[in-house]
N, C-alpha and C positions, 0 to 999 in steps of 0.2 A: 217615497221611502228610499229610493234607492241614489236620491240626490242627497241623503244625509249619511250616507254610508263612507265616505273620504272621511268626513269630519269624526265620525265615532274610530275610526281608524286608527286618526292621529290620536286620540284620546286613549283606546285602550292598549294600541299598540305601536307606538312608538318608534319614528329611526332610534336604533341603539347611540349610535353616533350623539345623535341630538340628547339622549336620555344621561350618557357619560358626560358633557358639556352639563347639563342642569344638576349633578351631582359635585363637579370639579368647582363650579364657580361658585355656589355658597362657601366649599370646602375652605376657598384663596379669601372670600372677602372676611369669613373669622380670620383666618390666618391673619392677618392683617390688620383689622381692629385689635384684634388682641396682643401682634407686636410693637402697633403706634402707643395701646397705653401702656403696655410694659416698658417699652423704651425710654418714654416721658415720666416715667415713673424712678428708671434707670437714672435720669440725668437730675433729676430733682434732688435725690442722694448721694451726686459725683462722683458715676457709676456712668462709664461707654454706654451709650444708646445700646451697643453688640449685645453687651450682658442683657441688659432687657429684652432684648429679643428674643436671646436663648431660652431664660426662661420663661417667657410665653410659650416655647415650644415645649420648655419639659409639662408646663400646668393644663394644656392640650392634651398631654398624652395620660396613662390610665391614674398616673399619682394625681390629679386632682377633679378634671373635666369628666373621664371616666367611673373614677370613682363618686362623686357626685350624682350624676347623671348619664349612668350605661348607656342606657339605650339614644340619648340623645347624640351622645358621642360615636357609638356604634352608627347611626345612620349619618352622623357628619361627617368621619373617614369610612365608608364600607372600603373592603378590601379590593375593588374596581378601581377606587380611587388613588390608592398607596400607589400601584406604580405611575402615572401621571406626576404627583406629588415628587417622587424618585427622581425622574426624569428632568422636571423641572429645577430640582434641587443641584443635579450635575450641571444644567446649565449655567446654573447661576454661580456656582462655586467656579468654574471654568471661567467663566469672563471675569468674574471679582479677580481672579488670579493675572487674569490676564494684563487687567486694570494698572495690578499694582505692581507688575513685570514693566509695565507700559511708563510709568510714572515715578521708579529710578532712575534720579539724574546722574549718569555715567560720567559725564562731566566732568562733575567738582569729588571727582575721588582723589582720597589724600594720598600719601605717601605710605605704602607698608599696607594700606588697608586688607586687601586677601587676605595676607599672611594674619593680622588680629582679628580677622571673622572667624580664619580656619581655629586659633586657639582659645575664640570665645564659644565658637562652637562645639568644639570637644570638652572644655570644661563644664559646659551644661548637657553634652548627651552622656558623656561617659558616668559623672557618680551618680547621674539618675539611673543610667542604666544597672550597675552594679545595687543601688540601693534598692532598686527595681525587682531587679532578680531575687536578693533576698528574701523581700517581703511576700515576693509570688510564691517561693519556697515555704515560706513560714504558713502560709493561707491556703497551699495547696489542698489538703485534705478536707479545708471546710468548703473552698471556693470552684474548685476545677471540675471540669468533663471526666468521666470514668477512661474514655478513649484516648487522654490528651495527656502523655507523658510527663512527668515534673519538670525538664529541661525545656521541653515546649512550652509550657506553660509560663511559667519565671520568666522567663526569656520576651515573652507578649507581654506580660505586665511591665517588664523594664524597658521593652520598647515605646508603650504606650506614654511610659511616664517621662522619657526622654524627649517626648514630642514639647516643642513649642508651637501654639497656634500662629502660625504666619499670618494668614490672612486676617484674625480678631488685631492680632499685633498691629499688621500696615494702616489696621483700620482704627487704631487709638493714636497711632502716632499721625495720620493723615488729620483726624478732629482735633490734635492739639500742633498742626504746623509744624512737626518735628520729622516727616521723611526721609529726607535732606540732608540733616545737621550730622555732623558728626558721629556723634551718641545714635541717632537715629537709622543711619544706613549704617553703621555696624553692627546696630541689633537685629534687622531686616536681613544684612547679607550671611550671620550666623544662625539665623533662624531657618531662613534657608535652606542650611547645610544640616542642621540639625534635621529637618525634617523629611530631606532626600535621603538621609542616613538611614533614618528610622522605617523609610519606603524599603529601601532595599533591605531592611530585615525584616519585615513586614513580608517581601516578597520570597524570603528564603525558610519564614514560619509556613507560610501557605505551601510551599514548594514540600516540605516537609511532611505536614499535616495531610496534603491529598497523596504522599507516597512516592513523589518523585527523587527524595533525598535532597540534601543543602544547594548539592549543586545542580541542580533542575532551576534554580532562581540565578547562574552565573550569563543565559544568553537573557536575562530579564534587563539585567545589570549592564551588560554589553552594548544592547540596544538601545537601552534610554542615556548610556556616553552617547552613542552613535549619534541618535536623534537631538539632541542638545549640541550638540558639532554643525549639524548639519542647517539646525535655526539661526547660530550665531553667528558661523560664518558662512554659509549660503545664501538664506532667506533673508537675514537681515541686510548686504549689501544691494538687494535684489527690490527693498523697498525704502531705500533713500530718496529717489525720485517722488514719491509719496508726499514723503516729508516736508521735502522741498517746496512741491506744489502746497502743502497745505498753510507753511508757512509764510508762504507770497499772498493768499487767497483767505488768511484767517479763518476758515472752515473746512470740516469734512464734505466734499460733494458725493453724490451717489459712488461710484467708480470706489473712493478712498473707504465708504461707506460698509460697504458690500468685503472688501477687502479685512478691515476690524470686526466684522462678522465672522467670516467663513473662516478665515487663520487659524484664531482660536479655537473654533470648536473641530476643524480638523487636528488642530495638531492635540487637542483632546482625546478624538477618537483615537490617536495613533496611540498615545501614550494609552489610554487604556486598554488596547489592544495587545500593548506591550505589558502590560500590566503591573505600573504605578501610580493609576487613576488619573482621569483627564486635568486635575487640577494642575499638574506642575506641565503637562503640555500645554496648558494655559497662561501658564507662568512664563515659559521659555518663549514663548509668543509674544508675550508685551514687551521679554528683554530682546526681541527677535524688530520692535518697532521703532521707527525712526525716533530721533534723540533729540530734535529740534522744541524747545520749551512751548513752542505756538503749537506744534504737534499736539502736546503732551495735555494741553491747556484744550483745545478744542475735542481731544478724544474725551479724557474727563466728563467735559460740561455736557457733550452727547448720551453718552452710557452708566456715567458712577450712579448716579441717583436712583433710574430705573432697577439698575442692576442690585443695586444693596438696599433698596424700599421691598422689590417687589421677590425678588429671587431668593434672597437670603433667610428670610426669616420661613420662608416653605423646608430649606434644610434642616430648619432649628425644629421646624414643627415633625416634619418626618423620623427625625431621631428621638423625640420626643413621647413618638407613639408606639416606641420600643424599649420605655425608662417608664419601670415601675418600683418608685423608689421604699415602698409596703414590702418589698421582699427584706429590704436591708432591717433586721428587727432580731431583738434579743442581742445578749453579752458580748457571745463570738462572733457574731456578724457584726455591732458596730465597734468591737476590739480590731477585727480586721479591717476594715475600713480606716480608723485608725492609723495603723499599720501603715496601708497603701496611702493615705494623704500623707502622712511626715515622710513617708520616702520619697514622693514626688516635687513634697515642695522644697526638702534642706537639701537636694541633689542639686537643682535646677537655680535658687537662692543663693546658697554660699556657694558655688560652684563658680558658678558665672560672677558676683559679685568681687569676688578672691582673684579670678582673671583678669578684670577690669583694673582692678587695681596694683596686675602686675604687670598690665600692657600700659600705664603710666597716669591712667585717669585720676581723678579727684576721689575721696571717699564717696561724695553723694553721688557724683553721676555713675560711680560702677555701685550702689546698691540700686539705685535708681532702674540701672538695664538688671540690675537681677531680678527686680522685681517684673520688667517687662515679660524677660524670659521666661519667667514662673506662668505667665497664662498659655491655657491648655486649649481652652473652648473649642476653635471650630477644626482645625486638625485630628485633636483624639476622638472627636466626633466623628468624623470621616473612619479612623483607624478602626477603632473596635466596632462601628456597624458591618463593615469588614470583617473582624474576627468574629461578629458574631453568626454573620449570614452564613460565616463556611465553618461553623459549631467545634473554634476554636476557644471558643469562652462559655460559659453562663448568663442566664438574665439577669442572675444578682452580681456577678462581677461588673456586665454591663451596666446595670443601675450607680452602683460603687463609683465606676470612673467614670459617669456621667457626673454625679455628683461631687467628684476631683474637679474637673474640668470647670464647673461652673463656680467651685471658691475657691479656687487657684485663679479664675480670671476676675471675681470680685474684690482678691486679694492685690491684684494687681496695681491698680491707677491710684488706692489710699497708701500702699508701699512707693509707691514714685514719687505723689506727692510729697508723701514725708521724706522722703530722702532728696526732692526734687521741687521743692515749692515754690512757684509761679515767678516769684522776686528772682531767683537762680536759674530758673527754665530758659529767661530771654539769655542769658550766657552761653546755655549749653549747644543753642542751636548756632553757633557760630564758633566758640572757643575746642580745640581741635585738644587729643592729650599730650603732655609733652613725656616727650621718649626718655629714661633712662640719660644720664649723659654717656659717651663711651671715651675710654681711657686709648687714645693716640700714643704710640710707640717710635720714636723715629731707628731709622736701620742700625744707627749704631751704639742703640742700647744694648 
């Protein structure tokens, strides 16, 4: 008897360790079948693999998988498992960032380009934000926190809507070969700016909302100038040698290995310490990595695929399992919602497309980036789990702009195409816009 007393041990009582492990690894292998077919299902209808992903993760969460089947769902994510899931999800958002920081060719920048990022990207934050604010006005009373002033509020919805998804964005233009091009690193370098814009009001809402006042978010702001100085030009001449080596030797060795690991997720931790979330210290990380195209080519083939197979769609599933889209039901709930989609999408749309075409582009290619700009997916995702963790929003405002984010980014690639169809595409990735001419005066006019 007492030689079978181990064995009934392990049976009825369990390392904890080993019992969270049998709980987390069914949780990833759904996660995962159920992004491959949604994804494949995404591309079947000329729709980003990304969209499908996402919503795998919202039909995971209570609007369908739940609803269906409680209790099956219930014992799929228990609440043991959410933060693992969490944790996973930062990491993977943090190296994607990193990725596509990594994978800017700094290179082939044209002439003037900062200066057209900076005016592409204030015409897509600013009349979203204004239009933004509006509509949070208009929906207050059906939509808001009792604790959560109308100023506050407005203010979160026109920030949310003012976001472009960076990272869905790098990730449509990286599947159709456009990074690079022209049209492509100017909607990337404005998107950008759009959505560090949006952090730092993001960080002056929070500042607000816990009691510190607006300018409790100015040493947030200071810090993350500080830390973006200190990548670009510290760290980054600090790993040229790297480069060098990799491009002589066409591979990552252990050493350079180890080095593409720990950067990013440290300079994650900083930045969320600072608190802008680890994604854009992930970001400033890849812009922080050697510039040599062998570089760029062998980080890639190492990290993108694990990185956006296995990581990504856990984020999609985790925000997922906080969208319950059964709330959004009756007149004035999908009146307001309403609402909140036309403000987010003719802000972000005509805003941006209107810019494009008075920074000199062609008609199609600046409806083309409007339409890019118009996807929300995985940034406003990021934003309002955020607002909602520190009960700066509602589950139904939460639901609402889950369900923005995911047909603003459906809207997205059939708006590009149509204004950007496959015959025109090979053009755009090579033809730059032409400026304006300017009128020369000589002295003694």
């Amino acid at each position: 008897m007492p030689v079978l007393t181990p064995a009934l041990t392990l049976v009825t009582a369990p390392d904890p360790n080993l019992a969270l492990i049998l709980k987390v690894l069914p949780a990833l292998v759904v996660i995962l079948i159920a992004a491959a077919i949604c994804g494949r299902l995404a591309l079947m209808v000329m729709q980003p693999r990304v969209l499908g992903e996402m919503v795998a993760g919202v039909l995971l969460g209570p609007t369908l998988f739940g609803w269906l089947f409680p209790e099956a769902q219930a014992a799929l994510f228990p609440p043991e498992v959410r933060p693992i899931l969490y944790v996973l999800s930062t990491i993977g958002l943090t190296l994607y960032m990193f990725l596509v920081g990594a994978g800017l060719d700094h290179s082939a920048q044209t002439p003037g380009e900062v200066r057209k990022a900076s005016v592409l990207a204030a015409s897509g934050i600013v009349p979203s934000l204004l239009l933004g604010f509006g509509a949070g006005l208009l929906v207050y009373d059906l939509l808001s926190r009792p604790d959560v002033p109308p100023f506050q509020f407005a203010l979160f919805v026109g920030g949310a809507l003012s976001l472009t998804a960076f990272p869905m964005l790098a990730r449509i233009l990286y599947e159709r070969g456009l990074e690079n091009s022209p049209v492509g690193r100017l909607t990337l370098l404005a998107a950008s700016i759009d959505d560090a814009l949006a952090w730092c009001l993001l960080a002056v809402l929070s500042a607000m909302h816990l009691g510190d006042g607006a300018t409790g978010a100015l040493p947030t702001i200071l810090l993350t100038a500080l830390f973006a100085v200190v990548m670009l030009k510290v760290v980054a001449p600090m790993l040229r040698p790297m480069g060098r080596t990799v491009a002589r030797t066409g591979r990552l060795g252990p050493g350079a290995m180890y080095a593409v690991i720990l950067i990013p997720l440290a300079a994650g931790w900083l930045t969320d310490w600072i608190g802008v979330y680890a994604v854009f210290g992930g970001f400033f990380a890849g812009l922080a990595m050697p510039r040599d195209p062998a570089f760029r080519q062998a980080l890639h083939g190492r990290m993108m695929e694990v990185v956006s197979t296995l990581l990504l769609p856990t984020f999609f599933t985790f925000s997922g399992l906080n969208t319950q889209l059964g709330g959004i039901a009756g007149g004035a709930m999908l009146l307001a919602f309403g609402v909140i989609l036309l403000a987010g999408f003719a802000g972000k749309y005509f805003g941006c497309s209107l810019a494009m075409r008075g920074l000199g582009f062609g008609r199609r290619e600046s409806y083309a980036v409007g339409a890019l700009m118009n996807a929300r997916g995985l940034m406003i995702l990021i934003f309002i789990n955020i607002g909602l963790a520190q009960g700066m929003i509602t589950q139904e405002l939460f639901a609402m702009l889950v369900l923005v984010a995911v047909l603003t980014t459906a809207a997205a690639l059939p708006l590009y195409k149509l204004a950007l169809p496959d015959r025109l595409e090979r053009d755009a990735k090579t033809v730059a816009p032409v400026d304006p001419p300017v009128e020369v005066r000589s002295n003694s006019s």
